[in-house]
C-alpha positions in Angstrom: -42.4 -37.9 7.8 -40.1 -40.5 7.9 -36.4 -40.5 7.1 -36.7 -42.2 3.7 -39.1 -39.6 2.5 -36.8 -36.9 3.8 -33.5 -37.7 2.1 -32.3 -37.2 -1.2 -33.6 -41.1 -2.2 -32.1 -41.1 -5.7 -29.0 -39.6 -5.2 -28.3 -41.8 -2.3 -29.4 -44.8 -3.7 -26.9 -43.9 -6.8 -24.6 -43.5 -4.9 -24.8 -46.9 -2.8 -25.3 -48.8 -5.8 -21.6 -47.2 -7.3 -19.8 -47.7 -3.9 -21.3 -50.5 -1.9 -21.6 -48.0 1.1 -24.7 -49.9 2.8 -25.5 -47.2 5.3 -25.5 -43.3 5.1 -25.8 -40.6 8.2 -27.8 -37.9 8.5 -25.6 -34.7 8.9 -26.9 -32.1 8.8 -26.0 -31.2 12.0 -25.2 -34.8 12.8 -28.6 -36.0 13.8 -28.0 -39.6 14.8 -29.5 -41.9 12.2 -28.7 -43.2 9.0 -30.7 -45.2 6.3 -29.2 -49.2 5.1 -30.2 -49.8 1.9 -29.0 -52.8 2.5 -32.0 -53.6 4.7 -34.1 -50.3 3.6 -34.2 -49.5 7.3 -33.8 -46.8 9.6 -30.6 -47.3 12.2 -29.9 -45.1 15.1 -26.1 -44.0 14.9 -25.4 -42.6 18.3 -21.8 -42.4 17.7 -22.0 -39.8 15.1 -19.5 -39.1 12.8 -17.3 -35.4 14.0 -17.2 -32.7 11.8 -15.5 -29.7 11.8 -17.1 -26.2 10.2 -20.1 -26.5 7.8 -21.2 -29.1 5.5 -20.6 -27.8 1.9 -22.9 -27.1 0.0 -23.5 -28.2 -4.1 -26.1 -26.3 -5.8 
């Protein structure tokens, strides 16, 4: 399954279109990719972003 298919697509989407944020990360641990809407294409983010504790969660 690919990584488009796996992440919340409107949601993200949303929330690149209010923000101009071209590229998101998956972290959940930090996984090492992200998605660019920008080019609608996988990257590979080796350089994750550090967290401490665990991601919140909304519900």
């Amino acid at each position: 399954m690919s990584v488009a298919a796996t992440i919340r697509p409107i949601v993200t989407r949303a929330h690149f279109h209010a923000t101009q944020h071209p590229i998101i990360e998956g972290y959940d641990p930090p996984e090492g990719w992200g998605w660019c809407f920008v080019d609608d294409t996988e990257v590979d983010l080796p350089d994750m972003t550090p967290h401490n504790g665990p991601i919140p969660r909304y519900v």
